[in-house]
Structure formats: C-alpha cells, structure tokens
RODO-2510 file (C-alpha; in nm, 4 decimals, decimal comma):
residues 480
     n   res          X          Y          Z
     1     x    -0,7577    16,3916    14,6033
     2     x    -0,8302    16,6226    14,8517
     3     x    -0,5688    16,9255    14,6938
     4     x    -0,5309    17,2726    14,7887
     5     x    -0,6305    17,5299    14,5373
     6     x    -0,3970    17,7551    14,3717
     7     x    -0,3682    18,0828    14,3776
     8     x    -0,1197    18,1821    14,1031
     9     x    -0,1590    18,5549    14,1913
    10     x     0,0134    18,5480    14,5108
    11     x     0,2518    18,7865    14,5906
    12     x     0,2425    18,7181    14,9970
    13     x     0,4985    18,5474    15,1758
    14     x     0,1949    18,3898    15,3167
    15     x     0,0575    18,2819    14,9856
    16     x     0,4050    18,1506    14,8860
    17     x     0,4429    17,9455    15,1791
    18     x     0,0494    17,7962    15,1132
    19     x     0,1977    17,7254    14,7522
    20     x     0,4878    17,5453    14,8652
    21     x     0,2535    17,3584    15,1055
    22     x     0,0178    17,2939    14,8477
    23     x     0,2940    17,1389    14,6346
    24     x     0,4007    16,9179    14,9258
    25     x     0,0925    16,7784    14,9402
    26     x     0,0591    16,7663    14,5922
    27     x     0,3549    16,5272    14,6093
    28     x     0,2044    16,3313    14,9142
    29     x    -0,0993    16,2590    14,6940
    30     x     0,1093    16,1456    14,3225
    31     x     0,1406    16,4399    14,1810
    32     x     0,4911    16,4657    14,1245
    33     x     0,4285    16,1505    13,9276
    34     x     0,1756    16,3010    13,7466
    35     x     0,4231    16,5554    13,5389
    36     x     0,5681    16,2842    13,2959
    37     x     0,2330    16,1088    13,2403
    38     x     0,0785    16,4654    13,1346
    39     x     0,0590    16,4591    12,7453
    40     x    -0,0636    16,1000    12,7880
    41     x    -0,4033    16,2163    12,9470
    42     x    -0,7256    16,2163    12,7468
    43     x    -0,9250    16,5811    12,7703
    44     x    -1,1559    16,4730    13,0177
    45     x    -0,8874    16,4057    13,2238
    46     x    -0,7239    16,7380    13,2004
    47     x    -1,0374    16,9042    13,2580
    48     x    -1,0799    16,7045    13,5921
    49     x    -0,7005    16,7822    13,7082
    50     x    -0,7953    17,1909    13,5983
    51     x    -1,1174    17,1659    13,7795
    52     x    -0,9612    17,0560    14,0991
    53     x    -0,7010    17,3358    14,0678
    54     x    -1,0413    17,6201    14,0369
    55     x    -0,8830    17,6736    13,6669
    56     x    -1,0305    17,7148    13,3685
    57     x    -1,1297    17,4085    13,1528
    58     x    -1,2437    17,5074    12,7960
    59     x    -1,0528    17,4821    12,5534
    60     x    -0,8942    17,2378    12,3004
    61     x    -0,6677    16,9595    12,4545
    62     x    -0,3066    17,1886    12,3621
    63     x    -0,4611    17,4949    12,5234
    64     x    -0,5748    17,2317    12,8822
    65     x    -0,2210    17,0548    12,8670
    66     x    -0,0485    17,4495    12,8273
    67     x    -0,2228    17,5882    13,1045
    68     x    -0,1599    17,2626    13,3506
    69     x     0,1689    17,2730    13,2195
    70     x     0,2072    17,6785    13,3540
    71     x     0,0295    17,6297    13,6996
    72     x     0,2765    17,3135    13,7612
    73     x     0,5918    17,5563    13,6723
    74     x     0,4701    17,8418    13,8945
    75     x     0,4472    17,6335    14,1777
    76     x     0,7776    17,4600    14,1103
    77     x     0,9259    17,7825    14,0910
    78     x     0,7576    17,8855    14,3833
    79     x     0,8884    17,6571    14,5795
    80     x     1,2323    17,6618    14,4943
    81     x     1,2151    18,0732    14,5745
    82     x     1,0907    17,9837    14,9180
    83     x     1,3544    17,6985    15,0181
    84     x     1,6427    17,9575    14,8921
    85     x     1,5390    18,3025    15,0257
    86     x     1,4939    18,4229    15,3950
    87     x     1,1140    18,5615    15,4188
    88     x     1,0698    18,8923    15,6176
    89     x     0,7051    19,0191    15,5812
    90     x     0,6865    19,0867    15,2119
    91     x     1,0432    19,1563    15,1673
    92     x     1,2398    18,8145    15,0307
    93     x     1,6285    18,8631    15,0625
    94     x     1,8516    18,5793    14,9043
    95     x     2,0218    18,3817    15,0167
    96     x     2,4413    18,3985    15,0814
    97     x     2,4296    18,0748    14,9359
    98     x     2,1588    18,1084    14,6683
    99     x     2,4615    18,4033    14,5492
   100     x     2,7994    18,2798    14,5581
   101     x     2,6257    17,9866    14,3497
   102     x     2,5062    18,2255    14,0911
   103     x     2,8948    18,3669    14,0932
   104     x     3,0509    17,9936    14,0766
   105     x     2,8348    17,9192    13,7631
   106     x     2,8722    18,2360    13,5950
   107     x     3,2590    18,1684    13,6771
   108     x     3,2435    17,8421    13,5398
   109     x     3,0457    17,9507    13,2041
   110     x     3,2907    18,2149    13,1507
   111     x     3,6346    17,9095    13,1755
   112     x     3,4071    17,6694    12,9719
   113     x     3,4353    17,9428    12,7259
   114     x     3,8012    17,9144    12,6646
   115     x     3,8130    17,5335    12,6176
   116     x     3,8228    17,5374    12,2810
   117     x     4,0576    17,3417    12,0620
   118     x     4,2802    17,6491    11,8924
   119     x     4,3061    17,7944    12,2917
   120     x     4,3899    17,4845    12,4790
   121     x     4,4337    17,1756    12,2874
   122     x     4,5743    16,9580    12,5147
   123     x     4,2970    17,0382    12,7667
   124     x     4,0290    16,9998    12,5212
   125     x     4,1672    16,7250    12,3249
   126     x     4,1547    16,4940    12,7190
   127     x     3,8779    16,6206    12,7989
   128     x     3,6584    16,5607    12,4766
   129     x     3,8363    16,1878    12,4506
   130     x     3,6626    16,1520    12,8835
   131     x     3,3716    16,2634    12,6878
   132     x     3,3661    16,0586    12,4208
   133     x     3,4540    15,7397    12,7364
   134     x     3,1575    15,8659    12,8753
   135     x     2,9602    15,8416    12,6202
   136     x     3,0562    15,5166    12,5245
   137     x     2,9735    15,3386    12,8637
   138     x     2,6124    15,5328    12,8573
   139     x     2,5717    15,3879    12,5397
   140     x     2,6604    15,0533    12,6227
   141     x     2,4240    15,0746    13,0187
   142     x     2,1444    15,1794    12,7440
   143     x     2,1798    14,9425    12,4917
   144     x     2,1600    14,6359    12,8119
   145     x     1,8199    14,7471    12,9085
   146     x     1,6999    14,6859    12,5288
   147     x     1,9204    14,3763    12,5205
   148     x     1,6277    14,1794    12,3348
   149     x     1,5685    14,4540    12,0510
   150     x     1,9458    14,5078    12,0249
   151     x     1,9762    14,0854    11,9816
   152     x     1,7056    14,1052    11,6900
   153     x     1,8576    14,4259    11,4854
   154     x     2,2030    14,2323    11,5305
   155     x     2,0661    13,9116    11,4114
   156     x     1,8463    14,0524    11,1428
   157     x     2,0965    14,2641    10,9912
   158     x     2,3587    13,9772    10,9995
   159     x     2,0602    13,7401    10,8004
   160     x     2,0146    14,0492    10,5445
   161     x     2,4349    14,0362    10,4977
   162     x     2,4061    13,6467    10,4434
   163     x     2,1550    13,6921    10,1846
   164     x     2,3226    13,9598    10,0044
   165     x     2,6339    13,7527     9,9394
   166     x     2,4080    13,4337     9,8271
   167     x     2,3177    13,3491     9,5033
   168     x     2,0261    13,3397     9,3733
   169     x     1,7361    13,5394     9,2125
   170     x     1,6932    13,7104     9,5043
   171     x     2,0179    13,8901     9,4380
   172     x     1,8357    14,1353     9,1809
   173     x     1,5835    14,2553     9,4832
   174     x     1,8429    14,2699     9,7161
   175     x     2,0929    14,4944     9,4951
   176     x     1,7885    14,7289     9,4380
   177     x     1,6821    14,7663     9,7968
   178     x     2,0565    14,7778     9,9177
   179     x     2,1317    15,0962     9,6747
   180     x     1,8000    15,2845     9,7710
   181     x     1,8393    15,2179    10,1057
   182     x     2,1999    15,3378    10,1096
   183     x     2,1283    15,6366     9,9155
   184     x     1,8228    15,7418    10,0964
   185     x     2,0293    15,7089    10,4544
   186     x     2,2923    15,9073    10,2896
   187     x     2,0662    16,2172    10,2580
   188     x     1,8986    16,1729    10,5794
   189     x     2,1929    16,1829    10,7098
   190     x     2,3691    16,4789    10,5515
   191     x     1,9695    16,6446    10,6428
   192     x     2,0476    16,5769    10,9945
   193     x     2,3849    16,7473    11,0260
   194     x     2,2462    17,0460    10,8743
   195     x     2,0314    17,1011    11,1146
   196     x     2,1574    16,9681    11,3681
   197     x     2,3461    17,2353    11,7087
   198     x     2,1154    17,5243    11,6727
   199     x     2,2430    17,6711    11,3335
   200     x     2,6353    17,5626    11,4351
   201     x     2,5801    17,2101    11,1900
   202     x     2,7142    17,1797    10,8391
   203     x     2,5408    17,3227    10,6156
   204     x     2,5054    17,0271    10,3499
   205     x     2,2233    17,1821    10,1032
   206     x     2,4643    17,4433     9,9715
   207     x     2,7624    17,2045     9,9733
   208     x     2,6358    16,8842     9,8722
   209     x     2,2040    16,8541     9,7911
   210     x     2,2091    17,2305     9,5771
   211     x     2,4999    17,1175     9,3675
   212     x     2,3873    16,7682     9,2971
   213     x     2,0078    16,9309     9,2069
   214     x     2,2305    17,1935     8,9790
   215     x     2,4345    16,9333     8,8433
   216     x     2,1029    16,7327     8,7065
   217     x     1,9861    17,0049     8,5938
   218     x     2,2602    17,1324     8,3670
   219     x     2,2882    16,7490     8,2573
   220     x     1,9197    16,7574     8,1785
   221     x     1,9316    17,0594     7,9214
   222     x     2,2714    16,9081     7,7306
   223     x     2,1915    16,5586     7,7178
   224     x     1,7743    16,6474     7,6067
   225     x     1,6668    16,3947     7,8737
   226     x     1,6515    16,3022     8,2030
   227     x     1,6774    15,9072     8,1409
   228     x     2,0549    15,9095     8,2576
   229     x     2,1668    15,4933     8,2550
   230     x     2,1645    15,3601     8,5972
   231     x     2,4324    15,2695     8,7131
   232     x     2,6758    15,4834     8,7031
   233     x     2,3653    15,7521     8,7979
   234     x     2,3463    15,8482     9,0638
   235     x     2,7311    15,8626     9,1706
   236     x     2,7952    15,9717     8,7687
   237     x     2,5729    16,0947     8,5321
   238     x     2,6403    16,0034     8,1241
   239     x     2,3793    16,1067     7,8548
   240     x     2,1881    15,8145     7,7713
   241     x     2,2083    15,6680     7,3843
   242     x     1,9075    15,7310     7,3229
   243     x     1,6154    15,9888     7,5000
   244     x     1,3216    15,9017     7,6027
   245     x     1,0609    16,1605     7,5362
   246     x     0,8639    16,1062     7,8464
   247     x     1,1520    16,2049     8,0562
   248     x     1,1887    16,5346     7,8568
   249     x     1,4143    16,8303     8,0940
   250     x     1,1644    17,0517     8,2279
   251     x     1,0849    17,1841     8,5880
   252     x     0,8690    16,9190     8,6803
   253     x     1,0502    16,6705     8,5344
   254     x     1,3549    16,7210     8,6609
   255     x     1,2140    16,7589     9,0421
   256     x     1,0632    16,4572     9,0109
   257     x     1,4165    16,3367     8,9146
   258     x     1,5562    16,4435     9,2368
   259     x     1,2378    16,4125     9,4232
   260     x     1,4044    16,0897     9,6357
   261     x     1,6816    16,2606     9,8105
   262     x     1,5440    16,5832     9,8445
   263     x     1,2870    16,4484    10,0646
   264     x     1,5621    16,2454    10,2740
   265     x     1,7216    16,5263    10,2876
   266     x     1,4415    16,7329    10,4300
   267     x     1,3304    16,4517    10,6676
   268     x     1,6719    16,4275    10,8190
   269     x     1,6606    16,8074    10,8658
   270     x     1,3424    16,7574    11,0915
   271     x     1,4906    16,5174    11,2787
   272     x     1,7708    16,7422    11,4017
   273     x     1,4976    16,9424    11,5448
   274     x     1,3936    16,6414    11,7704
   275     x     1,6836    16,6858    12,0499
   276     x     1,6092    17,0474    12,1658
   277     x     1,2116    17,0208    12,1634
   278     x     1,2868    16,6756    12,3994
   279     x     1,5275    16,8836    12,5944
   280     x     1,3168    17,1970    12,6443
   281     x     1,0465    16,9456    12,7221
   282     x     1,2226    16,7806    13,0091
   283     x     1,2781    17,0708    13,1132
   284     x     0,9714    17,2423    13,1319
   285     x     0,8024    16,8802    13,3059
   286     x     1,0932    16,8547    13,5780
   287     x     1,1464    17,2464    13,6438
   288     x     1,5097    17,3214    13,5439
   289     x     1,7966    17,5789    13,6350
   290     x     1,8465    17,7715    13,2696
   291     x     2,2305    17,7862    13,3732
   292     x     2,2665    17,3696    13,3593
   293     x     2,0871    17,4001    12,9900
   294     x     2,3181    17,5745    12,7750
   295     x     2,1388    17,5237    12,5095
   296     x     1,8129    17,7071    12,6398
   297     x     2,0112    17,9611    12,6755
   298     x     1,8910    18,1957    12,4126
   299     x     1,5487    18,0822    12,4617
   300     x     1,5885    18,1943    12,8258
   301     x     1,7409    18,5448    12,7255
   302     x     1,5305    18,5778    12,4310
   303     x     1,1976    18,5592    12,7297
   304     x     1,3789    18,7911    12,9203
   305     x     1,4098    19,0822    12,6712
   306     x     1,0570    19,0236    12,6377
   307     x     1,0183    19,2125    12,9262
   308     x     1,1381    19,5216    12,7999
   309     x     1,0120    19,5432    12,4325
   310     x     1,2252    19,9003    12,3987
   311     x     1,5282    19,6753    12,3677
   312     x     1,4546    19,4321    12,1546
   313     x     1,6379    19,4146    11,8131
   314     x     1,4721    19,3594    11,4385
   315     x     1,6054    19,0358    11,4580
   316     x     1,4648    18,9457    11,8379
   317     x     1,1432    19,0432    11,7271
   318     x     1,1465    18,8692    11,4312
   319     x     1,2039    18,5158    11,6708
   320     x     0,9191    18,6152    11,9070
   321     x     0,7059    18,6924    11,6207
   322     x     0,7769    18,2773    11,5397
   323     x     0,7538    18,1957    11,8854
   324     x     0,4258    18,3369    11,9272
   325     x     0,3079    18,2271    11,6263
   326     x     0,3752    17,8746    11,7043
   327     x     0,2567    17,8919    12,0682
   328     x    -0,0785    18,0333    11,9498
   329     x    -0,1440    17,9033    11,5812
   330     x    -0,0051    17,5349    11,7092
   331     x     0,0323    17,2534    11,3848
   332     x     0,0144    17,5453    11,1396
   333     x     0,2040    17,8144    11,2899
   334     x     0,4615    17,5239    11,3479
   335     x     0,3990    17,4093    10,9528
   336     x     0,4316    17,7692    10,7931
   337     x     0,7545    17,8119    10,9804
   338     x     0,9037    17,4690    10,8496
   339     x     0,7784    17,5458    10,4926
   340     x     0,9824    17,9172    10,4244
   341     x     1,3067    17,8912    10,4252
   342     x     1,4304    18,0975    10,7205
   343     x     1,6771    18,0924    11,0408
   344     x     1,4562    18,1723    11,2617
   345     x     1,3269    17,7918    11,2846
   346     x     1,6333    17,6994    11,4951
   347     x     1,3989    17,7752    11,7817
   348     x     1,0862    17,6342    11,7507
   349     x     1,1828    17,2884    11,8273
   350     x     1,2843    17,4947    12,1855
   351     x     0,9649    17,7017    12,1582
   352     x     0,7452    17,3816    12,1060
   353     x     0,9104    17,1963    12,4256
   354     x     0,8914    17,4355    12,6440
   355     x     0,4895    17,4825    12,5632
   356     x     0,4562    17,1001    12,5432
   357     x     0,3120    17,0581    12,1631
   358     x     0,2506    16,7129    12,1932
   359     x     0,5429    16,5388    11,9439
   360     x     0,3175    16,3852    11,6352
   361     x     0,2036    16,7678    11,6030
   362     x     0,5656    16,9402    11,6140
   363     x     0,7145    16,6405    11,3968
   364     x     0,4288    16,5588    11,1248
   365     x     0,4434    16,9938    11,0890
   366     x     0,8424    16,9795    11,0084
   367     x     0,8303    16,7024    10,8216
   368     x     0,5414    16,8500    10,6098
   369     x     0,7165    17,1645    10,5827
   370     x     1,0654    17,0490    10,5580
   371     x     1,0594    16,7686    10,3522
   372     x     0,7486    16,8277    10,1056
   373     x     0,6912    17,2055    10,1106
   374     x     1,0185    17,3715    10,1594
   375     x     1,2370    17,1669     9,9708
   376     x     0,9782    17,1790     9,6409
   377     x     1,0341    17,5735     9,7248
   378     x     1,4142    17,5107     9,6791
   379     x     1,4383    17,2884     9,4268
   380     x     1,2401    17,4812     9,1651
   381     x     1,4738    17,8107     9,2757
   382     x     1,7871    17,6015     9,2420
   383     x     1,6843    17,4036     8,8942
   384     x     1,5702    17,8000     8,7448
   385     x     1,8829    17,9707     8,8652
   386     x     2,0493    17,6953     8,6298
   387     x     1,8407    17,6699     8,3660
   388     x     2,1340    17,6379     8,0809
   389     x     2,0526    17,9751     7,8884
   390     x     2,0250    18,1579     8,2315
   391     x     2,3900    18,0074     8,2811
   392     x     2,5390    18,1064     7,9677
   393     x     2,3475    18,4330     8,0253
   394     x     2,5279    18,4710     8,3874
   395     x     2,8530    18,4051     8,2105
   396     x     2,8157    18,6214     7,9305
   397     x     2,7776    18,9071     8,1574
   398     x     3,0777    18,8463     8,3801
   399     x     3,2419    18,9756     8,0652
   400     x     3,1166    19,3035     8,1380
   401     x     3,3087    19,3941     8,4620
   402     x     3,5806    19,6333     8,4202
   403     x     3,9146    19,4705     8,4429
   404     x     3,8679    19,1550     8,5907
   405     x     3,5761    19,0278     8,3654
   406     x     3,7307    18,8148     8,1217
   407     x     3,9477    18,6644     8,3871
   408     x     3,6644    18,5877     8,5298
   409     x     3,4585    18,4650     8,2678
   410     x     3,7388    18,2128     8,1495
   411     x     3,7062    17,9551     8,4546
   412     x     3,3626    17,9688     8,4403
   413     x     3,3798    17,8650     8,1112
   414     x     3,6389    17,5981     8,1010
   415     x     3,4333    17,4471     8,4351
   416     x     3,0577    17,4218     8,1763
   417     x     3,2549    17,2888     7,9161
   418     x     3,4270    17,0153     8,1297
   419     x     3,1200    16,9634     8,2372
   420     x     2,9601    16,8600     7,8828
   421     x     3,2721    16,6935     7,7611
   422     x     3,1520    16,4363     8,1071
   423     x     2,8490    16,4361     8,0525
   424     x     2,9247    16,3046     7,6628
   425     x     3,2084    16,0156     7,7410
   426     x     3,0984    15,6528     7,7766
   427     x     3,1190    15,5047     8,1002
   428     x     3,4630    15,3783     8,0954
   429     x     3,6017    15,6039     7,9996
   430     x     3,8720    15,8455     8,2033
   431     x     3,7554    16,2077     8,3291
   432     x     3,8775    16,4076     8,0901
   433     x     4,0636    16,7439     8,1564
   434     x     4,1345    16,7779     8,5755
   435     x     4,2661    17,0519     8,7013
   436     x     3,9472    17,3132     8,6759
   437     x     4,0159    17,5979     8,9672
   438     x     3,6829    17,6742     9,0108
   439     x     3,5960    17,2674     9,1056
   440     x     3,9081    17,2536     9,3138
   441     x     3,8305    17,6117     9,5244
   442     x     3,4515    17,3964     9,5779
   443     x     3,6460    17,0958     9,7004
   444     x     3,9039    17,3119     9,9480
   445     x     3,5802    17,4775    10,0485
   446     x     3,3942    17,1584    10,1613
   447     x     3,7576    16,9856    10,2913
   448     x     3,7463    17,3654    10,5235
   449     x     3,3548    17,2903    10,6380
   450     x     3,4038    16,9755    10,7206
   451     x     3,7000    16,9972    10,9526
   452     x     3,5508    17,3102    11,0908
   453     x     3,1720    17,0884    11,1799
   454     x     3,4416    16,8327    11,3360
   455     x     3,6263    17,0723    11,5425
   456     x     3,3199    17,2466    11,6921
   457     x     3,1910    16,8780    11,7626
   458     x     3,5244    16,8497    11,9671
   459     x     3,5023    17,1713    12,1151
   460     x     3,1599    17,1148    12,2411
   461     x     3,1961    16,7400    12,3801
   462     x     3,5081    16,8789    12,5955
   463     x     3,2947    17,1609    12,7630
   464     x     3,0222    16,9303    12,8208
   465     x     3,2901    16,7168    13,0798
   466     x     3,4194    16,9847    13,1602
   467     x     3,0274    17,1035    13,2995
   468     x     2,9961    16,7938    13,4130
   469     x     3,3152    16,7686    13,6005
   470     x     3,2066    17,1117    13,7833
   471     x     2,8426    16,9837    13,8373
   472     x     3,0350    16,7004    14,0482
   473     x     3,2406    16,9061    14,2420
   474     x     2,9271    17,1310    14,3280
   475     x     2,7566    16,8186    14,4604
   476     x     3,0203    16,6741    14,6946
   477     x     3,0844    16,9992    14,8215
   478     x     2,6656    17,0293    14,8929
   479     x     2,7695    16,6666    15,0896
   480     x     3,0034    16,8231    15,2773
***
C-alpha cells in the first residue's frame, strides 16, 4: 500500500510529526477502516499488515493481533499528543486548551459524584427518568434496523402462546418445556445481576442459589431421598411417599439434583462479563479518552500504579498478577481465573478487551470456569457445610457461648425444626408455624439488597445524562 514504517521508539518532535504523517496516510490508504475488521483477519494476513509495518511476525495469531493492536494505539496516541501540544525542539508544552479541558472534566466527575439519590433526589430522580427516555428511543432506532428478526421473535412467540392455551396432546410437551425454560431463564438471570456493574450487582448466590442448594440439601438427609414429587418441587419441596434408592442423598447425588440451575446460574454470571470486555474493546480499536469511560477507570489507574511498583498495595498486585496472567497465559489464564472463586475477576473482562482476546476465547473460558468448574467448587462447599449432622453439630455448639448461647441456639432450632415439620406435610396442606425470626431477618435482608441494587441502578442511569448532558455542552461550545 505503499505505508510508511513505524518507528515506535521515537522520542523526536521530528519522529512524532513522521508518525502523525504516517497515520494520515495510513488513513488515505483504508487503514482507519482496517481497525474494526482486525480480529476478523486470518494469520497470514496479520503477518502481511506486521511485515509492512518492519514488525515482528512470529508468533501465534493472539500474540500478531496484540502487537498490531499496540502499534495502532501508539500512533493514535501519537497523534492526538501532536494536534494538542505546541512543539519546540524536543520540549512539548500543552496546550491552554488541552488544560482547562482536563479541569472542566475533573470538575464535572467530581458534581457527577453528588447525584446520587439520598443527596439530590429530585435531581436524580429527572434526570435518571431523561435516562431511562433515552434509552427507550435508542432501543426503539435499534430494534427498526432488525425490523425483520424483531417481526419473527414477535410472531413466533405469539404462535408458541397460541399453542400453549390449545388443547391437545401437545399440551404435556409444552407444560414441560414452558417450566424448564422458565426456570432455567430465572437463574440466568439472577447469574447476570450478580455479576453484573463491576462487583456493585446483587449478589444472588448468597441470597437466593446458596440457600436453595442448602435447602435441598437439608431436605435430602430428612426425607432419605432426593426423589422430591414434581410439582410442587421446585417452588416447594415435600418428602416423597416413597424413596427411591437410586436417588439416595449423597454429594453427588444431590449436585446432580441442582446441577440445572447452578449452571444457569453460572452462565448468566459470564454473561455479565460481556459488556466491559466489548467496552474496553471499543475502546482500545477507536483510541479513547479514559475520562469519557468511567468504567475503565480503575483499569486506567490500576496501569498507572504500574509505573511505580513501590506503591502498589497487596491487593493491586494481586489484580496485576490476574491481569498478567491472562494477557500472557490467554484461554487458560482466562479459565483458571473464572474457575476459583475470587474478586479479582471483575477485571478481566476489562483486561481481555483492552488486549483484544478474540470473544469465543474470553467467553467459552468463563463459561467453562463459571458455569462447570466454579460452581461444582461451590456446590460441594455449600451441600458439606450443611450436611445435617454438621448442622446439628453447629447448633449444638452455639450452646457453648457464654451468656448469649442458648438464646442463640433456640432460633436456630425452632428454624430446622420448621423446616422438617415442611418438609413432612402433604401438599395441601397450610405452612405450619410462621413467624420464625431467623427466616424473617433473611427476608428483611434480601427486601434491603434488593432496593439497595435498584437504587444504585438509579443512581448510575442519572449520572450517565448527566455525562451526557456535559459531553453536549462541551461540543457546542467546540462549535462555537
């Protein structure tokens, strides 16, 4: 194509300006439009576009598409150094400009801050309904340019409704696939909101998938089987009549029981991963200011304290440690990180954009970690820790705290044998005994979670206008 070379050790204001030359023409000859299409290219290709460039071009096809991927940012970032500094020799000085733009965002971060819901409702309440108007039209300009596939998922779910309220002896079919496919949505998408806003989403394994595992499990040990009668499992469980000996309670047994959702589950948590890696991948393809990406934010920061390793925390290098890890290891470095249980994972979805892993590596090593190895790892914890003599063993030593311990002991109880006394009615029968304070402090807890997830989902639509709304006024005064 008749490109420039290079030279990404240039320190010269002479260099820099053949850089930002070399990235004009790059632009004259396609290149710009050769960013998006860059994961798409076969090796040879990459090698071709590295050979042209004087770079290197062994490798495997992550370690080609990581190094194009570097050279293309350090001439973007060349360039934008170049149009916003004045260039004396070798000395750059920024610009007045480049400055009081740096102040207005910083200003702007800083008011974003406060518009929060228990600060300035009114504000945020307007601004997060503009938001949520926003939204809606995007939506709806989206959903016109798939007009046909929107037509067909309209039309096929309003044939699937039809046929569900038709008799017939399809019915039977249509009842089963109906109630898997309505439980198995319901823990992807309790998965997703747990993972979902960089650690900030609600936290549904310890408030809804760890207490339904726990609640098989105990139901397993006093009824001697896991053959519960479906329905009313799995919205109630009842001991069966009779057991059937294949389904005896034991560890593997009773993780096969749950197998279903806790796989959901752990699929929906991968999927919350999926909006920062696209993010940090845009990104890194278009060039990006790190102030208009709040939530590269810590990624940013976290690169910058790299720096200066004598002030990085336990817990910073703890995250680098994963960064690297995945950066250099790749589908496995990305897979043991899914598998162990950690919060460092938030991330790597982050970590994996910004190094452009293509997608089926970063998503088929979650979902392999997530949904088969980590939650296997959880489930067996969780269905141990309440094994039914462990339990009784837990509440048996309660008793021994000084003072408090048989006030302590007596909820527990009254909650396990509530429990059993459920577990033994027949189906029609009433819930017997309300009123346990250990199941109602569990229920005020969730009712607390909940609101709080909703509130910080409020909080954070409202600053997004509100970023927006800036962004605009930023722009028209650049008209001006």
């Amino acid at each position: 194509m008749g490109m420039k070379r290079i030279n990404q050790k240039s320190k010269s204001s002479g260099n820099l300006r053949h850089d930002v030359d070399s990235l004009d023409l790059y632009k004259k000859h396609g290149f710009d439009k050769l960013l998006p299409q860059m994961t798409s290219l076969t090796k040879d290709q990459l090698k071709g576009e590295l050979k042209k460039r004087g770079l290197k071009i062994t490798g495997t096809k992550n370690e080609l598409l990581q190094r194009l991927g570097n050279v293309m940012a350090s001439v973007k970032k060349k360039a934008e150094i170049f149009n916003s500094s004045q260039i004396n020799g070798n000395t750059r000085k920024p610009n007045s400009r480049m400055i009081n733009s740096q102040q207005r965002k910083g200003e702007e971060r800083v008011e974003r801050e406060k518009i929060v819901i228990w600060r300035r409702p009114i504000q945020t309440t307007t601004f997060f309904l503009r938001e949520l108007n926003y939204t809606r039209i995007a939506f709806a300009e989206k959903a016109k340019k798939y007009r046909a596939s929107l037509i067909i998922s309209v039309l096929l779910i309003v044939l699937f409704f039809i046929l569900l309220h038709t008799n017939g002896p399809h019915q039977f079919y249509f009842q089963l696939v109906r109630g898997k496919a309505v439980w198995c949505l319901y823990w992807l998408g309790l998965g997703v909101l747990s993972s979902v806003g960089l650690g900030t989403g609600l936290h549904t394994f310890l408030l809804y998938l760890g207490p339904h595992i726990a609640s098989v499990t105990l139901a397993a040990y006093e009824c001697g089987t896991l053959n519960f009668p479906e329905p009313p499992y799995p919205d109630e469980i009842i001991c069966p009549d009779k057991s059937d000996p294949t389904w005896a309670p034991s560890i593997f047994n009773i993780m096969s029981k749950v197998r279903l959702e806790a796989m959901m589950w752990g699929v929906g948590t991968a999927l919350g991963e999926l909006p920062p890696y696209f993010m940090a991948r845009a990104a890194r393809m278009s060039g990006y200011d790190p102030d208009d990406k709040e939530d590269l934010k810590e990624f940013e920061e976290l690169r910058k304290k790299k720096q200066n390793a004598s002030t990085l925390s336990t817990l910073d290098r703890a995250k680098l440690f994963v960064e690297k890890l995945v950066e250099k290891v790749g589908f496995f470095g990305i897979l043991a990180c899914a598998s162990i249980p950690n919060p460092l994972f938030d991330l790597a979805g982050i970590t994996c954009g910004h190094f452009l892993v293509p997608f089926w590596t970063f998503f088929g090593a979650t979902v392999l970690g997530k949904a088969v190895i980590k939650m296997h790892i959880q489930k067996m914890f969780v269905i141990i820790a309440f094994n039914e003599t462990l339990v009784e063993k837990a509440v048996f030593i309660l008793g021994y705290i000084p003072s408090i311990g048989h006030k302590l002991q007596e909820p527990f109880k009254a909650f396990l044998l509530r429990q059993k006394l459920r577990l033994h009615r027949r189906s029609e029968a009433e819930v017997p005994g309300d009123g346990n304070i250990l199941a109602s402090i569990f229920e005020k807890f969730v009712v607390v979670m909940v609101i709080y997830f909703v509130l910080s989902i409020v909080n954070s639509m409202a600053q997004s206008y509100y970023k927006r709304l800036c962004k605009e006024r930023r722009n028209v005064k650049h008209k001006d």
